[in-house]
N, C-alpha and C positions, 0 to 999 in steps of 0.2 A: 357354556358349551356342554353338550349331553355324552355322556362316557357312556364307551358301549358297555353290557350287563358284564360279569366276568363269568354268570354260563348263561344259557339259553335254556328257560325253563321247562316242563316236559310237553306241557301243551303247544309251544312252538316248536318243538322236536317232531310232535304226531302231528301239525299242520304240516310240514314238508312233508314228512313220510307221505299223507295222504295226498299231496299235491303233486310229488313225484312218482307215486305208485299206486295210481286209482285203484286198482284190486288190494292192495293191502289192507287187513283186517289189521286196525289199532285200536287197543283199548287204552284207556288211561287210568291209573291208580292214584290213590296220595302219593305226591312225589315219584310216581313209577308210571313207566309205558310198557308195554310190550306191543310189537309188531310181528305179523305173520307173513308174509310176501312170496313171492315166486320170480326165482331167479335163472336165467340162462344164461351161461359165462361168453356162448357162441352158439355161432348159427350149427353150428355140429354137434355141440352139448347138451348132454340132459338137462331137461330141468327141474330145478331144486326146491322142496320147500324149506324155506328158512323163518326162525323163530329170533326176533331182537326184543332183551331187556334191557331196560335203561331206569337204573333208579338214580337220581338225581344228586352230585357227586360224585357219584361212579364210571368205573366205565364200562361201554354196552358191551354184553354178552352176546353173543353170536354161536346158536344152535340148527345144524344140519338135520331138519325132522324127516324126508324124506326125498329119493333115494337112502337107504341105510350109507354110510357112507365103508366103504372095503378098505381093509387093508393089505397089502401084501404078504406075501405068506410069510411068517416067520418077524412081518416086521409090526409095528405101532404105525398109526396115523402121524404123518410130522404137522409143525406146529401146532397142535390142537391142546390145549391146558385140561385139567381135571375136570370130568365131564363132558368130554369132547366138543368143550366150547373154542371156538377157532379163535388162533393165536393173528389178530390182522395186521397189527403194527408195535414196534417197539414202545417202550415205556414213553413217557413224553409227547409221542409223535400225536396224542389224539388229545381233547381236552374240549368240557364242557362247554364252551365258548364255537366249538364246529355244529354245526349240524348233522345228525347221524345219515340223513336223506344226499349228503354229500361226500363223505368220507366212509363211514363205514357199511354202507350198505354197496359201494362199487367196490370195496376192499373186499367184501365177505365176495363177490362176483368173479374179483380175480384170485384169491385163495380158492375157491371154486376152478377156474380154470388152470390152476395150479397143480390140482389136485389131480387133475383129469389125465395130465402129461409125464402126472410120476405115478401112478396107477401102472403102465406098462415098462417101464425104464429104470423107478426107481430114483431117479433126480429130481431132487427139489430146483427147480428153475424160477421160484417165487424171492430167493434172495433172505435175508433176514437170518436172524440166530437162532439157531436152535441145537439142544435145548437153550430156553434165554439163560443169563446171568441169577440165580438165586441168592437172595438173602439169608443170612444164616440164621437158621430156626422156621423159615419159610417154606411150605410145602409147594405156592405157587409165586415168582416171581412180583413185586411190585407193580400196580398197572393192570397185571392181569386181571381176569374175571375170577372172583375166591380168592383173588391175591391182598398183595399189600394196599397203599393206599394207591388210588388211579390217580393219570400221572397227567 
């Protein structure tokens, strides 16, 4: 009996990307992807360029390249880690074995649309912790992107 891999390597990672988002630009690196794509959260929402890194072990980063993305006055962008790479799910919840073309690229869509709702309100309505849990001695959380080890 054939066990499944325990991650999915980079080049099956940019074959979904490419499969689910013909306009994405993917390039592949040794052990690294990056993807460029175009996201609309809703038929009412702007849309976004977004930027995925995925080096192999790790977990994908998720960069908002344009619209700049606003903050409220006076306040930080929520969830977003060092370098305003977006915070999409808890430690754990994602793992080389997913495909990014399924999980993290609808995630980054609805942190997107999340984004859009606490722009005028100021309520995060997307759920999850924030700030997350940090390690002591850790500038970013375990999992994250620049964090500890991804989870």
């Amino acid at each position: 009996m054939r066990r499944a891999p325990t991650e999915r390597s980079v080049a099956q990672q940019a074959f979904a990307l490419s499969a689910r988002h013909p306009g994405a630009r993917v390039g592949l690196h040794t052990g690294a992807l990056s993807c460029t794509l175009k996201l609309t959260p809703s038929k009412i929402s702007r849309t976004y360029a977004v930027r995925i890194e995925y080096r192999l072990g790790q977990h994908p980063r998720v960069l908002v390249l344009s619209p700049e993305l606003d903050g409220r006055l006076g306040e930080s962008l929520p969830h977003v880690f060092s370098g305003d790479a977006l915070c999409l799910c808890r430690d754990g919840e994602w793992s080389g074995r997913m495909l990014i073309a399924d999980t993290i690229v609808p995630w980054a869509s609805e942190w997107l649309f999340f984004y859009e709702l606490w722009i005028p309100d100021g309520q995060w309505h997307g759920g999850g912790e924030w700030p997350p849990p940090r390690s002591v001695g850790s500038p970013d959380p375990p999992g994250s992107p620049g964090g500890g080890k991804a989870g």
